[in-house]
N, C-alpha and C positions, 0 to 999 in steps of 0.2 A: 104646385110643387113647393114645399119646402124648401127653402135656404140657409147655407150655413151663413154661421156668422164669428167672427173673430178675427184676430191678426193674422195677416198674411206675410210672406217671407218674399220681399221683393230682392236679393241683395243680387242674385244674377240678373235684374236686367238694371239694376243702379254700375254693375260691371259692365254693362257697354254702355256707356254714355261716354260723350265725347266732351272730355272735361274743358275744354277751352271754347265751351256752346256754352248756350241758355241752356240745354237740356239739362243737368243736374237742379237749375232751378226751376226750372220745368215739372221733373221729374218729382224734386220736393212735397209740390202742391198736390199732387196726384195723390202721392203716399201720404199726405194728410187727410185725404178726403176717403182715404179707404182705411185709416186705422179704426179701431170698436169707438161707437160714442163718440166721433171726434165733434169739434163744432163748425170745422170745414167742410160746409155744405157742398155740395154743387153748385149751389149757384154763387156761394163766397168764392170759392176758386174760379169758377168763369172768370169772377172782375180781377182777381187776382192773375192770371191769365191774361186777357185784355190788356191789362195795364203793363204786362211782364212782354209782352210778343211787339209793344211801341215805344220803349225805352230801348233806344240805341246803343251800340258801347261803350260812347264817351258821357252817359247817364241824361241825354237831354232828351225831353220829353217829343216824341214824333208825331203823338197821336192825343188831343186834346177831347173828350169826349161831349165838352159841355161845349165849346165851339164847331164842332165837326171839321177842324180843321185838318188835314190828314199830307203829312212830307212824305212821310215813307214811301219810296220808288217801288214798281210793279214787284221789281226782281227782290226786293229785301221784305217784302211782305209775305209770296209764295214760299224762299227758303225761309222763313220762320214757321209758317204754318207748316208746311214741311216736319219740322223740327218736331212741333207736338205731337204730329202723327207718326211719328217715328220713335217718342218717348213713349205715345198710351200704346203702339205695339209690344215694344218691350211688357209693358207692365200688364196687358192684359193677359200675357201668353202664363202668367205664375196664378194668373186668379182662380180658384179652379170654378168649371163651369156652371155648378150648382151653390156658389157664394153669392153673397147680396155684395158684393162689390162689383160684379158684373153688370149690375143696372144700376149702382150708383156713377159707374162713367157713362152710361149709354144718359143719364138724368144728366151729366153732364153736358156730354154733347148737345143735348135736346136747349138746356140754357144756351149755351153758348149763340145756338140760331136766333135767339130771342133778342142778341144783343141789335143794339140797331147796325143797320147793317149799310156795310161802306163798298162800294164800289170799285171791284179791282181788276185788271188784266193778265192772267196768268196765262203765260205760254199758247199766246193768242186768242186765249177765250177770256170773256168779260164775267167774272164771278163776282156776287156779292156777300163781301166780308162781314160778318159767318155766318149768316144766314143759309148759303150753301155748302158748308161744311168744305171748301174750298182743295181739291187735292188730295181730299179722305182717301175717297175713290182707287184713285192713281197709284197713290201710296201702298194702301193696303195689296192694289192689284200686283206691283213688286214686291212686296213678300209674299204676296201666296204663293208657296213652295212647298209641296207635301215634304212631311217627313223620310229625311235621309235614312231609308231601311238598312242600308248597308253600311251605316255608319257605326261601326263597333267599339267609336273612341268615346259615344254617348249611351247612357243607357236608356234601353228599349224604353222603359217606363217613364221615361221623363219626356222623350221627343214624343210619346202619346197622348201623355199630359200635355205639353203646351198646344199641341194639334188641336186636340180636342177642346181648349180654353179660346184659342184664339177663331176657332167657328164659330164658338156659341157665341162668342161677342157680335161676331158679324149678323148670327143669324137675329143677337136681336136688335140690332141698329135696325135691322130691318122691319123688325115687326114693330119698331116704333116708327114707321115712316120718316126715317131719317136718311135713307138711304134706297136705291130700287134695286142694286144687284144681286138678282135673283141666279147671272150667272153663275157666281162662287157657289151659292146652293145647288143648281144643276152640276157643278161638276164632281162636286162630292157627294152626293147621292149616288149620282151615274157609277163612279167609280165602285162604292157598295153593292150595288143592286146589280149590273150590269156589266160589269169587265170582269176579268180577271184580278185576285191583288199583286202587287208588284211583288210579292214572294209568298209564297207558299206554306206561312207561314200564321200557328194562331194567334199570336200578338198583333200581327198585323191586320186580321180578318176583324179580332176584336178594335180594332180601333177603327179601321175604317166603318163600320156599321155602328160605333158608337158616334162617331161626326155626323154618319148621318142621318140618325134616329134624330141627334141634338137639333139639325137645323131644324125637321118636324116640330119637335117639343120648343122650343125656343123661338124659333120663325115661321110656324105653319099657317098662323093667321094671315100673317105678311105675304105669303108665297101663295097662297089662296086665292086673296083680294086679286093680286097681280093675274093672276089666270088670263080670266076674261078679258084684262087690258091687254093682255099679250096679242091675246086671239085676233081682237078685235084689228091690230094694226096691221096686219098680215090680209095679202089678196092670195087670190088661187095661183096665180104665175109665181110667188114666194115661195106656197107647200108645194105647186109642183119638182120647183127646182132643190128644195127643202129635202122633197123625198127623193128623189134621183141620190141626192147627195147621201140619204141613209140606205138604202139600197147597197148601193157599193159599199158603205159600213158595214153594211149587215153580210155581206161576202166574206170582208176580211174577218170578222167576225166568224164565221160559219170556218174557214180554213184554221183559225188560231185555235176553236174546237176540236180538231180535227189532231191539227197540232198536241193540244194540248191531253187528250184523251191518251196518245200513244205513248206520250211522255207519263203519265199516269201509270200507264201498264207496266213501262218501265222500273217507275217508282216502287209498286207494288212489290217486283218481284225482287229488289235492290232490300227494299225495306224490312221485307219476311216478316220478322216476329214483333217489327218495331212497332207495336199499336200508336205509341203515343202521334210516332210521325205518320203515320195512314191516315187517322183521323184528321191531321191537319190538311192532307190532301182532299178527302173525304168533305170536309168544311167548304174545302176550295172548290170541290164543285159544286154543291149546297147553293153555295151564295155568288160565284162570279160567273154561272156557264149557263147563264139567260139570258143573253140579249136581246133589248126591248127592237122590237120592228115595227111600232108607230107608228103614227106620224110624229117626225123631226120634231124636235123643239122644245118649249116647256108649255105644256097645255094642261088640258082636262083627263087628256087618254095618257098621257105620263103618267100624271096624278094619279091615277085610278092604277096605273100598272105600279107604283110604285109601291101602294099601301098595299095590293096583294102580296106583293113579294117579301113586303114585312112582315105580314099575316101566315108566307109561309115559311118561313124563316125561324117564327115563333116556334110555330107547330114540328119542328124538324130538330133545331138547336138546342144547345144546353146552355148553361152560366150565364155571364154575360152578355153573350149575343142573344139569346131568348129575351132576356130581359130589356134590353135597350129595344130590340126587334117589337116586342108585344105592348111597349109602350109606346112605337113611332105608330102600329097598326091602329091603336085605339084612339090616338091623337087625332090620325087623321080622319075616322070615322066621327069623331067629333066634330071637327071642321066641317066636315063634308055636309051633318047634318043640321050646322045652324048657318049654310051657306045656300045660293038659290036655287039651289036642288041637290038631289044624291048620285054621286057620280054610279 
């Protein structure tokens, strides 16, 4: 897939930084490393970085790299690190998804683990600085916030936009084995394929099937590999208890159907001449009034239920969702056939 390339417009997430942080300087570095041509590599800002996350406030040096001498206390190392995952959230949320600036921070990151790495205690676990990407995790796991639908003080197309920017970053931290959470991928699929959308609505249809075609295209490899690791850690008293637990999904599931059809009828007749808004209804049950009845979890038979549903999705839909839809189908036919068999 082609990338674009040029300058990007970062000045809403340089609007939230907390000016009396690092993060402005923080933030700096990043927006060097992503203007056209710069000669702020990734891996010049790592050190630059490095060196900016162990200077203290009163400018004295905390963190010596050529002694490995290391003062900095448990707690002012986590909120610094902190601090950058909170600046490249900002900044990743403006990149749009299909720009090479999106894998020059994931090239990022990937330096950063390469630094030698210092041994820290965050919030009672032992992580080693940065080789573990220390907090990514946790971090990111507190923003993840779907888009506020109801929110009419923002416009539709921009809370789409950063949604959709700030997956595909995830989904490729992942496919660079930088990261394992393959949750955030299951829950945004799920929600495409498998629910209902939180409104009724084609902006909203269109965007959540664009997240996540994107994690396919962007982290399909990644979410692949993991399959079989998943599988393998799991006994039978796991999926039995696994499926019990989606059973009674698949209930509430089966009534909100039930629910949801009458309210349809409803719509229908409220709607009358209104084609534009049927179709949005219409979409709505296209794409959310299949729930998967599996087995629990993320496996092979997700996998495989997933890529049909994008397969039929294609074949059904128009515009954008055809298009994102017939390219998550093809991706993962891909995957599937240079992987150790075909689902």
């Amino acid at each position: 897939m082609s990338l674009q390339v040029g300058p990007i417009d970062l000045s809403r997430a340089k609007d939230h930084l907390y000016t009396e942080t690092i993060e402005p300087r923080l933030f700096d570095i990043l927006a060097a490393v992503l203007e056209p041509n710069s000669h702020t590599t990734p891996a010049v800002a790592v050190g630059q970085i490095n060196n900016l996350l162990y200077d203290s406030q009163d400018g004295n040096l905390l963190y010596d790299a050529q002694d490995s001498r290391v003062s900095v206390t448990d707690a002012e190392a986590s909120g610094l690190a902190q601090r950058l995952w909170l600046v490249l959230i900002q900044v990743v949320q403006l990149i749009p998804h299909d720009h090479e600036g999106q894998d020059k921070l994931v090239e990022l990151l990937h330096s950063l683990t390469q630094l030698p790495p210092i041994t820290r205690k965050f919030w009672g676990t032992r992580y080693y600085l940065w080789t573990d990407l220390p907090l990514l995790g946790q971090t990111l796991r507190d923003w993840w916030i779907g888009p506020d639908y109801d929110n009419d003080t923002i416009p539709k197309a921009r809370v789409a936009f950063h949604w959709l920017n700030f997956n595909s970053f995830a989904a490729r931290v992942l496919n660079a084995d930088l990261a394992g959470w393959t949750n955030f991928a299951e829950w945004e699929v799920c929600q495409a394929l498998e629910r209902p959308p939180p409104l009724p609505e084609k902006w909203v249809i269109d965007c959540d099937i664009a997240v996540a075609a994107e994690w396919i295209l962007r982290g399909g490899e990644g979410l692949f590999k993991r399959l079989s690791k998943e599988e393998l850690g799991k006994d039978k008293d796991e999926f039995k208890e696994e499926l019990s637990e989606n059973k009674a999904e698949l209930s509430e599931h089966k009534a909100k159907l039930i629910e949801n059809k009458a309210e349809l009828g409803e719509n229908k007749e409220k709607l009358g001449e209104d084609e534009e808004k049927l179709n949005e209804y219409k979409a709505r049950s296209l794409i959310a009034w299949v729930p998967y009845s599996g087995r629990p979890g993320f496996n092979r038979e997700r996998w495989a239920y997933w890529k049909k549903r994008f397969g039929e999705i294609a074949e059904e839909a128009d515009g954008s969702v055809l298009e994102w839809s017939a390219q998550a189908a093809a991706k993962m036919g891909e995957i599937d056939g240079q992987g150790s068999g075909k689902l």
